[in-house]
N, C-alpha and C positions, 0 to 999 in steps of 0.2 A: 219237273217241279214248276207249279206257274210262277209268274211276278205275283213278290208277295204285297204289292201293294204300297209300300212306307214311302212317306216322300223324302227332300232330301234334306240333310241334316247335317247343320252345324257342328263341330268340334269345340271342346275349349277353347282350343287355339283361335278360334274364328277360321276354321277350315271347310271346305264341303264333303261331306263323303255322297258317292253315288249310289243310289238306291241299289239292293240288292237285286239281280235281273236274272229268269231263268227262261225256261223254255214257254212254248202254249200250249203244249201237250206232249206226255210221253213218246217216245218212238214206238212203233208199231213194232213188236218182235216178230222177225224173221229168219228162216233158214242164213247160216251164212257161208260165204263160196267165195272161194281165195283166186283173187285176179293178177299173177308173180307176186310180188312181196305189197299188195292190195287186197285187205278184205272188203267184203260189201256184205252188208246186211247183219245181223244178229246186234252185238255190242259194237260193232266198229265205226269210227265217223262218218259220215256222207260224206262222199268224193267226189270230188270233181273233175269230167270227164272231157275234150274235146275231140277235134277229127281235123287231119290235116288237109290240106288244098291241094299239095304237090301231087305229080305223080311219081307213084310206089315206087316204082320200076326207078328213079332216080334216087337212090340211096342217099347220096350227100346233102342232097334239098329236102329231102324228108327228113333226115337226121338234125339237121340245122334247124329247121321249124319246130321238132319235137322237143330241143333244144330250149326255145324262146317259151314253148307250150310250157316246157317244166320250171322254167325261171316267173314265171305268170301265177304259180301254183296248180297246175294240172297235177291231178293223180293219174292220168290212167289217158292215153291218144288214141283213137282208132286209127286205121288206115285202108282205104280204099283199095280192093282186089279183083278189078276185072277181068284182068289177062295172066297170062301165065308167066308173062315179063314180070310184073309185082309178085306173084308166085313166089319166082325166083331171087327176088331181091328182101323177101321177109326174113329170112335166115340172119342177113348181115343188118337187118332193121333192130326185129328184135332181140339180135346179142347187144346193140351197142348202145340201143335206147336205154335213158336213166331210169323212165318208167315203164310201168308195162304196156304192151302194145297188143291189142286189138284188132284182127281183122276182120273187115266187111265185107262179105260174101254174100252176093247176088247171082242167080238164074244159073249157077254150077258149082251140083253138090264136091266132086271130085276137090274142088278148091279147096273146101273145109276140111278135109283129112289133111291137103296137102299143107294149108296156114296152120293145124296142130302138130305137125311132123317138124315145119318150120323153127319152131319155139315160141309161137305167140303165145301170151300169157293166156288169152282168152280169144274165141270167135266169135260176132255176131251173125246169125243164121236167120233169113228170113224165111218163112216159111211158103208166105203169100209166092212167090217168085221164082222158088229154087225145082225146076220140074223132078217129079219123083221122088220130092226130098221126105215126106214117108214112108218110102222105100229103102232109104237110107241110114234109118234111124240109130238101129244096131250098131252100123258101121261105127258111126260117129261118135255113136257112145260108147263102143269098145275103144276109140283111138282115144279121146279126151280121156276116157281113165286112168288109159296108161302111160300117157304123158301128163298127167293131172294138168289137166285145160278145162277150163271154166268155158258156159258158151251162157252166151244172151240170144234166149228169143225175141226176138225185134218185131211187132206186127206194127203195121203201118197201115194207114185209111190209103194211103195212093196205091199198095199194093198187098189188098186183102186178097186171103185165098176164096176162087171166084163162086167156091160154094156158097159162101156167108154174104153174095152181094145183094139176094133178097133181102135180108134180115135189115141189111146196113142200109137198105133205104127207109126202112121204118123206125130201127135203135142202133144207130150208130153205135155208140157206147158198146151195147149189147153186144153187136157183131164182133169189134174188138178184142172182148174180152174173151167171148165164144173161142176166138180164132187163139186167144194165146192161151187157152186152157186142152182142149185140142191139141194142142201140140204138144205140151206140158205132159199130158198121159201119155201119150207116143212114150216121152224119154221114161218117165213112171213105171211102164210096162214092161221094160229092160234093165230096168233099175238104177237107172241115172237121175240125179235129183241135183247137180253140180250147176245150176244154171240159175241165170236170172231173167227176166220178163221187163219188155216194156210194151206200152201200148198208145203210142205217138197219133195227134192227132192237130191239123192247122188252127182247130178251134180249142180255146181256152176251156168252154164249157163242156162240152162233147170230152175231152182229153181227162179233166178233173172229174166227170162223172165214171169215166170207163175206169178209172185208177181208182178210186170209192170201191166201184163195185169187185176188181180186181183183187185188192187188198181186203175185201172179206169173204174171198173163195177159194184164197189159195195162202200159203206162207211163204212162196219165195222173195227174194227179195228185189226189187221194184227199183226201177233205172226211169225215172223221170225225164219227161222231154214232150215240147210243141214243136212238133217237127214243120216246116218251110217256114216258121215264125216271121221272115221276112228281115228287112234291112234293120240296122242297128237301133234305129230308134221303138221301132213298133216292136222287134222283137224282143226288147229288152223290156218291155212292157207285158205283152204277152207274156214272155216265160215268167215275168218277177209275176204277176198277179196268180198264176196255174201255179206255179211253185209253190207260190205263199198259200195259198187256198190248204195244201194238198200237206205243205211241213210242216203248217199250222194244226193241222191234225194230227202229224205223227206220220204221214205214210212218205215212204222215198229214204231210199238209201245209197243212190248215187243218181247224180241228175248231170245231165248235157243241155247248155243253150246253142239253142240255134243260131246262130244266124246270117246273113248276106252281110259278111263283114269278115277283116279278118279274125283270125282262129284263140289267138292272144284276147278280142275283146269280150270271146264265149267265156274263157278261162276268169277273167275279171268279173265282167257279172255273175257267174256263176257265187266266186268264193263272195262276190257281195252279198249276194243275197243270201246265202250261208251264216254269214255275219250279222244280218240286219236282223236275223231271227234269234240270235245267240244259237247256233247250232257247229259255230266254226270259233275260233279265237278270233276277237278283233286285230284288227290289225290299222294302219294309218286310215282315222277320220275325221273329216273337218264339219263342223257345226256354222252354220251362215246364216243371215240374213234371206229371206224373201226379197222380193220388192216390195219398198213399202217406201213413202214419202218421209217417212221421219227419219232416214236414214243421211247422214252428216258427212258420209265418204263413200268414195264409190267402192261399195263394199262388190259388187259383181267383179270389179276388173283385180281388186285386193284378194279375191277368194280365190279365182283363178292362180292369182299369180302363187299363193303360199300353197295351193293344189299341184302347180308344177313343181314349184320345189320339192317339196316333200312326200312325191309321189313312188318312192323306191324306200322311203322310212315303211320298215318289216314290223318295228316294235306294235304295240296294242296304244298309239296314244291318240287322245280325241282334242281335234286343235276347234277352238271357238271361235270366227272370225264376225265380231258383230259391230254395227254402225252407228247403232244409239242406247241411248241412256235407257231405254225401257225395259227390253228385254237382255241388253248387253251385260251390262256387271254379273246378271245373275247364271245366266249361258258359260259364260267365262270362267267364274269359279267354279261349275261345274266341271269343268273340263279339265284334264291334265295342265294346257297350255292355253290362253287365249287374249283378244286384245280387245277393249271396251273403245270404239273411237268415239269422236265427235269434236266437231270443231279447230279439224286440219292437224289433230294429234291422238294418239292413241295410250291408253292403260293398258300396261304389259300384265298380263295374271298369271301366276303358275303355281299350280296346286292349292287354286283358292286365294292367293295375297297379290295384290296392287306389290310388285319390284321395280316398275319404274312407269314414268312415261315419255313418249318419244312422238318425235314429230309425224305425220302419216309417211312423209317418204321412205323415211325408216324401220315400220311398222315389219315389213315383211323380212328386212335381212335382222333384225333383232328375235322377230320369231323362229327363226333359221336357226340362231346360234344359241335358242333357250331347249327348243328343240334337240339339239344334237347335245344338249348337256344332259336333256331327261335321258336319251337313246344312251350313253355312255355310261350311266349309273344305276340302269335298266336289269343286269343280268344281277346285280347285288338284293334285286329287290323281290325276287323269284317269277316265276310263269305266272299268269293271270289263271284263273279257271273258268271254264264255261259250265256254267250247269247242262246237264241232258236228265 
């Protein structure tokens, strides 16, 4: 359902309601393939997925960051399988992990029977890399049957299979896609259709054209991602604007951010940008100021600070922190919670109404405790809904 458009509108009371907000386009229907107690695709939400740092083979360190990965909101962790030491340590991974676990397998098919025999919920399978892994099709797909294991075709531009690397110097995109539909028949041919596809790519536009072309040539479901995205800043740029491109249309039904950072700030950006689209429930957002010279308080160091407080608030509330009179009042009563400053004191708002004003120094522990009265009256008021 799109935005329908209305703007925002007063109450009797002199209250604001917030416009009704929905998606920018349907979801794209897809096959859907159950990841342990994780679906993807068909009707179920997009998830959100990361990949741990540790090595496998260290059980406790993996467990403990999978740990932090699920308090962050991860659906669903991969973990890295090179050796047969991680092999060995999937069993006690994935019994104890809260969510489901994922393994990545590279350049040894034998792995992949042996991360499905393990318990992982699902496998990622490159094709590009794994020698013979054609030959192994059958295998794979008689084991995942029978332990009902999902697997992801992962194709990658760094390691495309080296048939497709004429193609790939003239359509990238093409090659991509080439290579994940190719593989795609393999398991078809056998009769395995349990799987989802992704088609990763460094570049934003190359990545969002092969996923276009993807999602109208096939129905499985579509595991979004700018694979090396890079350090936290570029890469949360990168993925938000390829994401946004790609779930502004409807396609992606679980997405991983990349990036040189830790594993916790993939899981955050991710469910943000989930959020920013109405595709996820909201969850704690603050509403701020720009720079701008009419500003009366130093809204940058104020933003932050009521940012760290309220940075573990789970509820859906939107806190408005603004600095002047222009765009302030009006910000503010839109929001659940906010403060109008100017001139070394601040307008407390909540739900729309001027409840007091307070000096600036106090601005932030009074929105604290206005805050934690909405969050405690919160479960009376029921679930918020997101349209899809």
């Amino acid at each position: 359902m799109a935005d329908s458009g209305m703007t925002n509108q007063a109450t009797d009371s002199g209250e604001f309601t917030r416009p009704p907000t929905g998606v920018l386009a349907p979801r794209r229907r897809t096959r859907k393939i159950r990841v342990g107690k994780v679906f993807i695709g068909g009707d179920a939400p997009i998830s959100v997925q990361s990949m741990t740092n540790t090595l496998t083979a260290d059980v406790n360190a993996t467990l403990q960051q999978i740990a932090k990965l699920t308090a962050a909101g991860c659906d669903i962790v991969r973990v890295a399988v090179p050796s047969q030491d991680d092999v060995d340590a999937l069993p006690a991974i994935a019994s104890r992990s809260q969510i489901p676990v994922v393994a990545d397998i590279h350049f040894n098919p034998k792995y992949v029977i042996a991360a499905i025999e393990a318990g992982c919920a699902a496998v990622r399978v490159n094709p590009g890399n794994i020698k013979a892994f054609d030959n192994k099709i059958a295998e794979i797909a008689r084991s995942a049957t029978e332990h009902g294991t999902g697997l992801r075709i992962g194709i990658n531009a760094g390691s495309l299979d080296k048939r497709l690397h004429r193609l790939y110097e003239t359509d990238p995109a093409g090659a991509l896609v080439q290579s994940a539909l190719n593989e795609a028949r393999l398991f078809e041919d056998v009769g395995f259709r349990d799987f989802a596809i992704s088609v990763k790519h460094h570049d934003p536009v190359i990545m969002v054209e092969a996923y276009r072309r993807l999602s109208q040539a096939c129905d499985y479901p579509l595991h979004l991602g700018v694979t090396e995205a890079g350090p936290a800043f570029q890469g949360t740029i990168k993925s938000s604007v390829a994401f946004g491109a790609l779930l502004a249309e409807g396609i992606g039904d679980t997405i991983r951010v990349s990036l040189s950072a830790d594993p916790v700030q993939e899981v955050k950006v991710g469910g943000k940008i989930l959020e920013a689209l109405n595709l996820r429930p909201r969850q704690f957002e603050i509403v701020s100021c720009p720079s701008c010279g009419r500003a009366q308080v130093d809204v940058y160091t104020l933003a932050e600070q009521v940012t760290e407080a309220m940075k573990d608030m789970t509820i859906p509330i939107r806190v408005a922190v603004m600095g002047c009179v222009v765009n302030g009042p009006g910000e503010a009563r839109e929001a659940d919670l906010g403060v109008a400053s100017g001139n070394g004191k601040g307008q407390i708002i909540v739900k729309g109404k001027v409840i007091k004003t307070v000096p600036e120094d106090a601005i932030v522990e009074t929105l604290i405790e206005e805050a934690n009265k909405i969050a405690a009256d919160f479960p009376e008021q029921g679930t918020p809904q997101v349209l899809v």
